[in-house]
ZAMARGU-4260 file (C-alpha; in steps of 0.2 Angstrom, whole numbers, plus 5000, padded with zeros to 4 digits):
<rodrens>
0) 4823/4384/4052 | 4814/4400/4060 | 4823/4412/4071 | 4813/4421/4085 | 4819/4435/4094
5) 4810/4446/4107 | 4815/4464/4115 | 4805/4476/4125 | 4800/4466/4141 | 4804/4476/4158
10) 4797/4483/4174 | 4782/4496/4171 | 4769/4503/4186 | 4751/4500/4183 | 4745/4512/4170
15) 4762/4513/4162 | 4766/4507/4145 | 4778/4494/4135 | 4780/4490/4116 | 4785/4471/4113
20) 4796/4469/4096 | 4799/4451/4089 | 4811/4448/4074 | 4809/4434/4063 | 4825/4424/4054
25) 4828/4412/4043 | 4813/4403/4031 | 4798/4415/4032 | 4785/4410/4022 | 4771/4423/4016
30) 4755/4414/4020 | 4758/4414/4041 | 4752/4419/4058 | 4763/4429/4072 | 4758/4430/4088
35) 4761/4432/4105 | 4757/4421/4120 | 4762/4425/4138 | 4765/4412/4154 | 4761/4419/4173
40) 4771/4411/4185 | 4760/4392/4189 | 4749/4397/4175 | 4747/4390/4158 | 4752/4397/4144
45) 4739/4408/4134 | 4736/4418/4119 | 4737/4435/4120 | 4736/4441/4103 | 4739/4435/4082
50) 4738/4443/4066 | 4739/4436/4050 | 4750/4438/4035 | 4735/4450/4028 | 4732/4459/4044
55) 4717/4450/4053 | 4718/4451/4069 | 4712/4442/4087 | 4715/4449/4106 | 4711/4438/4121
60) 4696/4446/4131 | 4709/4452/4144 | 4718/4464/4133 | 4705/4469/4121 | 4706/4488/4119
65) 4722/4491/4129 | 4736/4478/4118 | 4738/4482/4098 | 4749/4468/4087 | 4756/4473/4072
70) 4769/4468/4061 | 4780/4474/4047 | 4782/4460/4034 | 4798/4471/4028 | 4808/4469/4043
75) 4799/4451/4048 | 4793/4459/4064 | 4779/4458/4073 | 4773/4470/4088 | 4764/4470/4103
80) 4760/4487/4108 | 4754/4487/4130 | 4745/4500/4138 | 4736/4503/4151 | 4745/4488/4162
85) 4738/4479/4176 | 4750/4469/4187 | 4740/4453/4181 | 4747/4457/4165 | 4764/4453/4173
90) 4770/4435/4162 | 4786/4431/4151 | 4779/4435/4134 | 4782/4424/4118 | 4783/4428/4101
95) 4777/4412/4087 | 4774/4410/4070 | 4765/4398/4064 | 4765/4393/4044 | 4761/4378/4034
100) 4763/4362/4049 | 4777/4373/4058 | 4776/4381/4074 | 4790/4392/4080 | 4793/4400/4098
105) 4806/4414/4104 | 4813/4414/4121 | 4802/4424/4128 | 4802/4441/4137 | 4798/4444/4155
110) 4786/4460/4158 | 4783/4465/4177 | 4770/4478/4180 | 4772/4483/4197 | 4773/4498/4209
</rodrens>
């Protein structure tokens, strides 16, 4: 079983800047993806940005050029680095993993970008 945990979310004006940490437990495998999706309110759910286990990485068209993900295989965490906010990036933000046929989802983090 895989353990997701996120930190970070919070109110922020446009402009500002957050950092998005997720901590992985439990069975990680080495081959895997981490990601992180996030859900407006009556929206769906969409991908924001993954990276691989050897560092290849994909954005949504929205955040290109103002998110970064990374991730310290170490400590099992993966980050999402925000700037630059616009109050449509307002969402709760979930962490994943995905390896082999598992898929794994955090609780999610609310992010508000508002003045």
């Amino acid at each position: 079983q895989v353990q997701l945990v996120e930190s970070g979310g919070g109110l922020v004006q446009p402009g500002g800047s957050l950092r998005l940490s997720c901590a992985a437990t439990g069975s990680i495998f080495s081959i895997n993806v981490m990601g992180w999706y996030r859900q407006a309110p009556g929206k769906q759910r969409e991908l924001v940005a993954t990276i691989t286990n050897v560092g290849f990485t994909k954005y949504a068209s929205s955040v290109k050029g103002r998110f970064t993900i990374s991730r310290d295989d170490a400590k099992n965490t993966v980050y999402l680095q925000m700037n630059s906010l616009r109050p449509e990036d307002t969402a709760i933000y979930y962490c994943n993993l995905q390896q082999e046929i598992y898929d794994s989802w955090g609780q999610g983090t609310q992010v508000t970008v508002s003045s």
